[in-house]
C-alpha positions in Angstrom: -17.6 18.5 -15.9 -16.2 19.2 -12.5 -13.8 18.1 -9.8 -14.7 16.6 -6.4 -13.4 16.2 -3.5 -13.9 15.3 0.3 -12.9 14.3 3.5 -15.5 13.0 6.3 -13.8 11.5 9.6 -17.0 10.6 12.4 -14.8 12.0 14.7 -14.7 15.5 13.6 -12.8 17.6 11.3 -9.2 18.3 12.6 -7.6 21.5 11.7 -5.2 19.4 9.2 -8.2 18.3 7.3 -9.8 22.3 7.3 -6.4 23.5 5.4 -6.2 20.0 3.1 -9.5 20.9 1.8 -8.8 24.3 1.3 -5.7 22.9 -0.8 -7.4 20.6 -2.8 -9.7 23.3 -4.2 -6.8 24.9 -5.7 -5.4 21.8 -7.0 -9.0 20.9 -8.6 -8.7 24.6 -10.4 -7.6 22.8 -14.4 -11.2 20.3 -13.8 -13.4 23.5 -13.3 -12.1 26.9 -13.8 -15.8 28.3 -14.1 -16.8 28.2 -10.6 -15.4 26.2 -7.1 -16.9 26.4 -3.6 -16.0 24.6 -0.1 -18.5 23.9 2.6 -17.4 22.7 5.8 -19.4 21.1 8.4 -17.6 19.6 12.5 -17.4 16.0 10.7 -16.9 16.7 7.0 -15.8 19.0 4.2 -16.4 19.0 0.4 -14.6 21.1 -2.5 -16.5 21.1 -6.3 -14.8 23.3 -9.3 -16.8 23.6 -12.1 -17.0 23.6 -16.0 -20.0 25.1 -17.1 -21.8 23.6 -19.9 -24.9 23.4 -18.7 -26.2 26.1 -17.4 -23.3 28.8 -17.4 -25.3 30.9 -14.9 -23.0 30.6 -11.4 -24.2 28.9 -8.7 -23.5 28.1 -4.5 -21.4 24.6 -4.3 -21.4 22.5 -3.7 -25.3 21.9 -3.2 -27.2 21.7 -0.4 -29.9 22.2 1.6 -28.9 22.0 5.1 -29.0 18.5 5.5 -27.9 17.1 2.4 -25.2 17.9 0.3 -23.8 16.7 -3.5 -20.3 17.2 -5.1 -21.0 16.1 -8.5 -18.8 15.5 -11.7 -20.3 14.7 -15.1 -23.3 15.6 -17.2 -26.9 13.2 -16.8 -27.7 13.5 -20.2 -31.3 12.6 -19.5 -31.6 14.6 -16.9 -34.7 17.1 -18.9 -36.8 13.6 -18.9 -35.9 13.3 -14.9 -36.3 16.7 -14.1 -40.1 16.0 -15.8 -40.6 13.2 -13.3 -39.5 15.0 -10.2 -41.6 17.7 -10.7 -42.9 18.2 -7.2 -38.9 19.4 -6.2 -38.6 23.4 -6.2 -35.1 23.6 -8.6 -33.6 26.6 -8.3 -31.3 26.0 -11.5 -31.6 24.5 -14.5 -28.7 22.3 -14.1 -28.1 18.0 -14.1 -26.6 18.8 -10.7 -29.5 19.9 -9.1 -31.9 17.3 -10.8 -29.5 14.4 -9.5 -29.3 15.8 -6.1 -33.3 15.6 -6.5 -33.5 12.6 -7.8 -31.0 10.4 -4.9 -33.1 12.5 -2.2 -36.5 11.2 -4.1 -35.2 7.3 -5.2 -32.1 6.6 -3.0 -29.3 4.3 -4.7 -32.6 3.7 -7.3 -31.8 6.7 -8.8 -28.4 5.0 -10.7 -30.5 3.0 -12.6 -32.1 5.9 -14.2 -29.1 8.1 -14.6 -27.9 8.0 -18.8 -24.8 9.8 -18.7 -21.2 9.8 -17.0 -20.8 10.9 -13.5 -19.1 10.4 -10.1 -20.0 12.1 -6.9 -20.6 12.0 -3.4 -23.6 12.6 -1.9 -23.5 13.3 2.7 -26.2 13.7 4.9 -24.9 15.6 7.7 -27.7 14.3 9.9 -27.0 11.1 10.2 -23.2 11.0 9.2 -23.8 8.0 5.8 -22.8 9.0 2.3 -23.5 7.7 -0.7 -20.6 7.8 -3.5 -21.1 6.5 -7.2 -19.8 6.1 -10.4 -21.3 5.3 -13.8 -21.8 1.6 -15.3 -17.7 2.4 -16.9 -16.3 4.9 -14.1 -16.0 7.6 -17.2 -15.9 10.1 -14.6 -13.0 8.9 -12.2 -13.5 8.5 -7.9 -10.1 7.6 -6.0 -10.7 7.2 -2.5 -8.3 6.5 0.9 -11.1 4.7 3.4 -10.3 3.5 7.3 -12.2 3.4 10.2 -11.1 7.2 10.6 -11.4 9.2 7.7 -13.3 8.7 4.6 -11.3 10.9 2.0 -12.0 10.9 -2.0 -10.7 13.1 -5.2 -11.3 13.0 -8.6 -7.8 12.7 -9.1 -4.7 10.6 -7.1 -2.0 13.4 -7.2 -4.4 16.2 -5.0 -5.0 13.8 -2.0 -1.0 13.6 -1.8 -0.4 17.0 -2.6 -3.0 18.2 -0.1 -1.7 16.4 2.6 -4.4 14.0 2.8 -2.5 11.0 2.5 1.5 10.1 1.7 2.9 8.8 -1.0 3.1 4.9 -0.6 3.7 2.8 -4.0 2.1 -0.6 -4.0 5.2 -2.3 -4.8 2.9 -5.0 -7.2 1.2 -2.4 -8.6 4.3 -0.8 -9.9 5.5 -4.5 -11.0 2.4 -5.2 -12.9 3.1 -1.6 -14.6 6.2 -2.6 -16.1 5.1 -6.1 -16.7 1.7 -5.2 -18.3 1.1 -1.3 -18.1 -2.5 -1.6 -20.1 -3.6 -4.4 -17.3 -2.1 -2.0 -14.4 -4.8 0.1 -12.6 -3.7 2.3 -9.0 0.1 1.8 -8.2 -1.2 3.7 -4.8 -1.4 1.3 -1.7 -3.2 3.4 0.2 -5.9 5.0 -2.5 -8.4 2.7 -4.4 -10.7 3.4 -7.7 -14.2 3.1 -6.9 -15.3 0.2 -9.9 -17.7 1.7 -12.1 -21.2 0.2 -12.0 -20.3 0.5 -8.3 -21.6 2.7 -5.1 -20.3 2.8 -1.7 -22.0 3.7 1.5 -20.4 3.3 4.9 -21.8 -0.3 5.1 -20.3 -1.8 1.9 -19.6 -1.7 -1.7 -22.6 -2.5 -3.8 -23.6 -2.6 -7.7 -26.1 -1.5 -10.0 -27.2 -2.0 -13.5 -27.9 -0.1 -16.0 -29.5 0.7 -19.3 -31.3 -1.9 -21.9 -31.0 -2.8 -25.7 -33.8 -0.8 -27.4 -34.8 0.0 -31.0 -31.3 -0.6 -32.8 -27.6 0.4 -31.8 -27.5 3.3 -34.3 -30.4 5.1 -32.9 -29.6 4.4 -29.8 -25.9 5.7 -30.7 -27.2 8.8 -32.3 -29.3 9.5 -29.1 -26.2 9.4 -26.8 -23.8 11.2 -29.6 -26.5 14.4 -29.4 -27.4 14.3 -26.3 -23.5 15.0 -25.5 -22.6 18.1 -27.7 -22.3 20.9 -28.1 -19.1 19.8 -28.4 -15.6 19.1 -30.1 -14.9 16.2 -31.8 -11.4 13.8 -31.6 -11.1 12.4 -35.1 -8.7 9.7 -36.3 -10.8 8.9 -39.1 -11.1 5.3 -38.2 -14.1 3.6 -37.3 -15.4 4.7 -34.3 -14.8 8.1 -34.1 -15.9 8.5 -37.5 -19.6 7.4 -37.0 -19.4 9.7 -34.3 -18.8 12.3 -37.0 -21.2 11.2 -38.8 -24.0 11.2 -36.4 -23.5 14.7 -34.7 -26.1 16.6 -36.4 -24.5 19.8 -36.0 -21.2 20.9 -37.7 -18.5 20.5 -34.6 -14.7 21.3 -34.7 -12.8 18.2 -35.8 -8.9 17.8 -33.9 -6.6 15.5 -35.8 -2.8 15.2 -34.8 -0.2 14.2 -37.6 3.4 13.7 -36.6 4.4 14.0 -40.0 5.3 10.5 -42.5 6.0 7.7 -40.2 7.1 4.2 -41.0 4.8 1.6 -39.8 6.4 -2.1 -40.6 7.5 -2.5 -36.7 4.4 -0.6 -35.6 2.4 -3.0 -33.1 -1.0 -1.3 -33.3 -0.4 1.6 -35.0 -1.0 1.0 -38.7 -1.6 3.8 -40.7 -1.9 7.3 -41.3 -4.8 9.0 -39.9 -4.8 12.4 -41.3 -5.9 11.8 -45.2 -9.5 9.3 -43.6 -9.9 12.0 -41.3 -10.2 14.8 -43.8 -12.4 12.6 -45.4 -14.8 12.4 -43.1 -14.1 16.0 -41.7 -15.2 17.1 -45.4 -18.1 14.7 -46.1 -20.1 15.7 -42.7 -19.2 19.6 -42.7 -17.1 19.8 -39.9 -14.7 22.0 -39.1 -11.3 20.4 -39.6 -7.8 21.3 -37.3 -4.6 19.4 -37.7 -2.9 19.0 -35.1 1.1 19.2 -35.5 3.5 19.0 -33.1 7.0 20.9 -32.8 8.2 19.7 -29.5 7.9 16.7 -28.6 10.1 16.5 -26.0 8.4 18.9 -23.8 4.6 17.1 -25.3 6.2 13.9 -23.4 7.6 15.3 -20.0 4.4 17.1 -20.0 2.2 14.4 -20.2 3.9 12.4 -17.9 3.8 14.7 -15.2 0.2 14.9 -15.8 -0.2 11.3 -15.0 -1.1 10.3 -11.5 -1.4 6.4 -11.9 2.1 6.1 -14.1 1.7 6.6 -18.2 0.8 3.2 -20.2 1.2 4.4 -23.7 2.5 6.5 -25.6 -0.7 7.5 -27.2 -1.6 9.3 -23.9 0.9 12.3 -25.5 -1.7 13.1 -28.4 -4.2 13.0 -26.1 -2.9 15.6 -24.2 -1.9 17.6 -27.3 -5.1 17.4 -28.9 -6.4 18.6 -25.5 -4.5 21.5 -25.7 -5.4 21.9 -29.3 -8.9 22.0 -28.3 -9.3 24.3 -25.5 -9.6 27.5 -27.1 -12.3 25.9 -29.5 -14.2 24.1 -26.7 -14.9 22.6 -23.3 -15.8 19.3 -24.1 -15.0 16.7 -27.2 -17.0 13.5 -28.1 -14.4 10.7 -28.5 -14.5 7.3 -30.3 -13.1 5.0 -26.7 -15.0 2.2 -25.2 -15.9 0.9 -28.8 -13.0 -1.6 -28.9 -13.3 -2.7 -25.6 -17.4 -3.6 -26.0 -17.3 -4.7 -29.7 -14.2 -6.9 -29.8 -11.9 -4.0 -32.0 -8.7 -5.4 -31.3 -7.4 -7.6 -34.2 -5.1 -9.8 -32.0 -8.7 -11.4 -31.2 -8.7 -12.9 -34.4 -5.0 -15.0 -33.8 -5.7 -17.8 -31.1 -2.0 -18.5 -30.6 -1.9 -14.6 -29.4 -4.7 -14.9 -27.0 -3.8 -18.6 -25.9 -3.1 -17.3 -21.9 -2.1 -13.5 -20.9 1.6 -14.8 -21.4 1.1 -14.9 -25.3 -0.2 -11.2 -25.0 3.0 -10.1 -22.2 5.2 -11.1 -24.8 3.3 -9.4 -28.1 3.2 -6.6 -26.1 7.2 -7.3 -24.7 8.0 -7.1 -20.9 11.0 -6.3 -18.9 12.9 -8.5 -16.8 12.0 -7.8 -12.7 14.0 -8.3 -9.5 12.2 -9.7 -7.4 9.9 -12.1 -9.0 9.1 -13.9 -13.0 7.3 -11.2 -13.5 5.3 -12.6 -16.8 4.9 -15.8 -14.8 3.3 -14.3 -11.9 0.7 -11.9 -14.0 -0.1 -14.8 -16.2 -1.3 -17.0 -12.9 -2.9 -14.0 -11.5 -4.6 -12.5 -14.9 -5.5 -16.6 -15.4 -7.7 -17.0 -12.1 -8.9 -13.8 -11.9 -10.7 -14.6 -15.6 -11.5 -18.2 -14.1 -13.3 -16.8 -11.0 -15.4 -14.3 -13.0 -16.7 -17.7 -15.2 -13.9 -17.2 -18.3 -11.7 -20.0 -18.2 -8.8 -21.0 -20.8 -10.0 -24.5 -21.8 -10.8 -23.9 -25.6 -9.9 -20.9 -28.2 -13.6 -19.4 -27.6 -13.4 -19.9 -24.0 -9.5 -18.2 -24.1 -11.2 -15.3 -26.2 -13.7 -14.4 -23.7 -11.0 -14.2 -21.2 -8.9 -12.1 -22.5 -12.2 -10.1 -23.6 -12.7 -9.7 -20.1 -9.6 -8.6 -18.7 -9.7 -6.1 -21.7 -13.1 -4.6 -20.5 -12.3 -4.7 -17.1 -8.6 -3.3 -17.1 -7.3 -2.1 -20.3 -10.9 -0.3 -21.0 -10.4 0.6 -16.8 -6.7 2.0 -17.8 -8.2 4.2 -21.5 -10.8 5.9 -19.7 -8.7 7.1 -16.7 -5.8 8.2 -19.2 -8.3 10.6 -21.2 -9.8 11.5 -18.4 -6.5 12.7 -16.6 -4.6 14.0 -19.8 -8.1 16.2 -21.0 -9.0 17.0 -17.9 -5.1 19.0 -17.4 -6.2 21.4 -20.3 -9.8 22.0 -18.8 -11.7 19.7 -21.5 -14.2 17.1 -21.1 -14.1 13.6 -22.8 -17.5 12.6 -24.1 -18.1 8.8 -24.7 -20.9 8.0 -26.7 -20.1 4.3 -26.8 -20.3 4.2 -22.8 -23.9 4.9 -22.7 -26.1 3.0 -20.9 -27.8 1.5 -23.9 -25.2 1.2 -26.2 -23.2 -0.6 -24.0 -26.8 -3.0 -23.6 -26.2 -3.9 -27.3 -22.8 -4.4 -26.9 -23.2 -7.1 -24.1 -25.7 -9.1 -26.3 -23.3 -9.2 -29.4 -21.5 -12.9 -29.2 -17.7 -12.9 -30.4 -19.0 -14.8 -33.5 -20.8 -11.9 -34.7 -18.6 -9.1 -33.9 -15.5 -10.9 -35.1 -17.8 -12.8 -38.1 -15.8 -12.9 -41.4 -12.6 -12.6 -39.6 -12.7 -8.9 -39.3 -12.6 -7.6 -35.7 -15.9 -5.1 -34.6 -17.6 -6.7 -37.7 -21.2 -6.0 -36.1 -20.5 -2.5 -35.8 -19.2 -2.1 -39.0 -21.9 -3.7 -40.7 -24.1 -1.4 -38.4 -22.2 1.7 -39.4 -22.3 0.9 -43.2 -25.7 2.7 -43.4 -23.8 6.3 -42.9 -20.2 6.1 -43.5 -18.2 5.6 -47.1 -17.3 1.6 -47.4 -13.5 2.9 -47.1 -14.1 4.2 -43.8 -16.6 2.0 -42.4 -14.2 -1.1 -43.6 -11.1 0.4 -43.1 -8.7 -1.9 -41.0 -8.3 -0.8 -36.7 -5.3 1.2 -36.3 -4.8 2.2 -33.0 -4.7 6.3 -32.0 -1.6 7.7 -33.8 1.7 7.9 -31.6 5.1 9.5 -32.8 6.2 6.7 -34.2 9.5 8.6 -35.2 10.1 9.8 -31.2 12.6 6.8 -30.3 15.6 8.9 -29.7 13.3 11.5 -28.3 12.3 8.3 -25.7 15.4 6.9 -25.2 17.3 10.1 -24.6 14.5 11.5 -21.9 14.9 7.3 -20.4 18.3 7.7 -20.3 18.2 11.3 -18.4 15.8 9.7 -16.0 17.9 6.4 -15.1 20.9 8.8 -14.3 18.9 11.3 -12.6 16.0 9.2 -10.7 17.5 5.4 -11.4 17.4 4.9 -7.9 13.6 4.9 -7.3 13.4 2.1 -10.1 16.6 0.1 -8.6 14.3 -2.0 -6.5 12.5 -3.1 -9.2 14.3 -4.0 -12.2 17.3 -6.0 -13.6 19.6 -2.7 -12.9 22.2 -4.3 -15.1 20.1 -4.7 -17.8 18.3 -1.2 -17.7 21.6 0.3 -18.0 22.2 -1.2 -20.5 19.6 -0.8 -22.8 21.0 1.0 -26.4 18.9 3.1 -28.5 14.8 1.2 -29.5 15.5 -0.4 -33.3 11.7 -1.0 -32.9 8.4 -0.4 -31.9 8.6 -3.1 -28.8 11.7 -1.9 -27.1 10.7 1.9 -27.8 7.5 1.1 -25.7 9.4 -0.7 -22.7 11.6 2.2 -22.5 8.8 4.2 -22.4 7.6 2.3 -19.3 10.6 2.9 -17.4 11.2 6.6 -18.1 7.3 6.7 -16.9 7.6 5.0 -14.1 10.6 7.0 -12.8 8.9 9.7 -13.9 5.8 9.1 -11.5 8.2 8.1 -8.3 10.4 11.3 -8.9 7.0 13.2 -9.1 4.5 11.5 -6.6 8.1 10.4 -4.0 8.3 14.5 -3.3 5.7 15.5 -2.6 
């Protein structure tokens, strides 16, 4: 529940690097407005801001203790059970902080596999000059980093290291290709950042991985486990499936955030199929909690303010009622469980169940539409590269079960990459925390041993975990068909008139990119499809016109 942020050059500090870090705890202020500290040492300097949930008491950061010291963002949610087993350590605090700073002095990199939570941090030993940074088995909890033989700098977030001075802006030109092409396959558009994988840690001799977390007792006690061991909290509730056993697991009445954009028409809708707000009220009602609708009046401003919010370039729409719930939220609460990871892990998405849809990551491009690029095919070119990156992993596209594993795997590994940095970015700009249940260590151990036959048995995607979730939600809920988070469904002028601001005002940025001709051309969305590729463009200019002045 904090932001991070470092820079450690073997050299020595310069006196650039002394006033970047200064910056960058000011730019961290919206990830932890209860508390911030810098230490800087001759070779290295480290900025944490905190939000307090546990233990609100204030505290020195980052931690140290002379020779070691942790920047630390997330919550160990085991960390009482830990704290037990490292009793011989004098804590001075009764935080997760302190116990995983005593538990990577006591166990070393050993430690990840006994961390159950979310987390990314950084830990330095100013004696010997190594570091250790980490993330959890699903990166939850975001660490971008800029590494060279000279500096070693890292941020929970993109836009601070830019903003700070740290590094310029420099678009990876494929990046911003494959963002346009396939925005929820599109992970940094930075060329000279990178996202630490999660299940991943990094010391200055390598990149290395871990594991995590094993299938025991059964997936709904193991699911009620991680849902209490992350509140108090708020709750994000479409009334659909996942969010909804959520609701029904907490076993403490939590504030409930809906948004409703009012009646919508869903024929064209791609993955957006019905009306959250009367299931939602449902559940809200059946488990006692407290129920707030969300409803928009500007949505205008909702979508240039998400945008902006957006260091790695917007993929979906949906990413504006994240933010707005986020703001809805905030005077309520500091952190809110919410329902993502369940698709990605249980096989949710219904396109799963239509082989000609999932045949190769073209028949996907062109559900999902894609917009015609300068300077390559760019459909063509994804498809090849999305194709033997599967294949090299051990998924290829010989046979319909073989082609759904594929695409099952670039889901998990780059849409599910692409969901968890959106929520993290768009409730972290309101100062609230996104708790995922569904990424716990052993949840996600049940997930892994599900086959595609049973979670997609009977032809009805996340079968398993309905059938699981039967035993404490209404049949209408627990059964009720996957309709993706709600988006403003009636916002296509609201889209094409902010695209076609953007094209006049920041068209040059995109020039290099696109089919100019064809961009200019584009008329008003009739449908769901073109509404969403107009979306990609007023994003992308968006991010250029946003990151390019800095």
């Amino acid at each position: 529940m904090c932001g991070i942020a470092g820079l450690i050059r073997p050299s020595g500090l310069t006196p650039a690097d002394e006033t970047a870090a200064r910056k960058l705890a000011g730019l961290l202020h919206h990830r932890g407005p209860d508390g911030a500290g810098t230490s800087i040492t001759r070779q290295a300097a480290f900025v944490q801001t905190r939000l307090a949930l546990v233990d609100p008491r204030p505290y020195p950061l980052p931690l140290s203790n002379g020779r070691f010291t942790l920047v630390f963002n997330g919550e160990i949610y085991n960390y009482r059970d830990l704290r037990r087993q490292l009793a011989h350590y004098p804590f001075s605090t009764e935080t997760d902080t302190e116990v995983a700073f005593a538990a990577l002095l006591h166990w070393g990199p050993g430690a990840l596999e006994r961390f159950e939570g979310m987390f990314s941090f950084c830990l330095w030993d100013e004696q010997t000059g190594d570091y250790l940074a980490a993330v959890d088995p699903l990166a939850v909890k975001p660490f971008i980093y800029h590494r060279t033989a000279e500096l070693f700098a890292f941020c929970s977030e993109a836009g601070p290291l830019l903003e700070a001075g740290v590094v310029p802006f420099r678009p990876d030109e494929e990046a911003v290709a494959e963002h346009l092409t396939a925005p929820y396959f599109s992970l940094m558009p930075f060329a000279n950042l990178a996202r630490l994988e999660g299940g991943h840690y990094l010391t200055p001799h390598g990149l290395y991985t871990y594991r995590s977390g094993r299938a025991e007792g059964d997936l709904l006690t193991a699911l009620r486990h991680a849902v209490r061991a992350s509140i108090p909290a708020g709750l994000f509730l479409s009334g659909g499936l996942d969010s909804s056993l959520l609701a029904a697991l907490a076993d403490r009445p939590l504030p409930s955030f809906t948004i409703d954009y009012g009646t919508l028409d869903y024929t064209d809708s791609l993955i957006v199929k019905s009306d959250d707000v009367p299931f939602a009220r449902q559940v809200a009602i059946a488990y006692g909690h407290p129920h707030f609708v969300v409803t928009p009046s500007d949505y205008a401003a909702a979508l240039q303010r998400t945008l902006a919010a957006n260091d790695q370039i917007a993929a979906w729409e949906q990413e504006v009622s994240q933010n707005l719930l986020a703001e809805a939220a905030a005077p309520h609460c500091k952190a809110v469980l919410v329902g993502d990871v369940a698709d990605e892990t249980h096989y949710g998405y219904s396109f799963l169940l239509h082989p000609e849809r999932i045949a190769s990551p073209r028949k996907l491009l062109d559900f999902f539409g894609h917009l015609p690029l300068r300077r390559m095919d760019a459909a063509a070119h994804f498809t090849a590269r999305y194709q033997a990156e599967t294949t090299a992993a051990g998924y290829p596209w010989h046979t319909p079960a073989d082609q759904r594993l594929a695409i099952s795997y670039l889901i998990r590994q780059r849409w599910l990459a692409r969901l968890l940095h959106n929520g993290d970015i768009q409730l972290m700009a309101h100062s609230v925390e996104g708790r995922v249940p569904f990424a716990d260590p052993t949840v996600l151990a049940f997930a892994d041993a599900i086959s595609p036959e049973t979670a997609l048995a009977n032809g009805i995607e996340k079968h398993y975990l309905r059938s699981v979730a039967a035993a404490v939600l209404p049949p209408e809920i627990a059964w009720r068909p996957k309709s993706a988070l709600t988006k403003n469904l009636g916002g296509r002028a609201v889209v094409h008139r902010l695209f076609r601001q953007a094209w006049a005002q920041h068209g040059d940025w995109l020039a290099p990119h696109v089919d100019a001709d064809f961009v200019a051309a584009l008329p008003p969305p009739a449908d769901d499809r073109q509404t969403g590729l107009q979306f990609r463009l007023l994003a992308t200019m968006t991010w250029f016109a946003r990151w390019g002045s800095v």
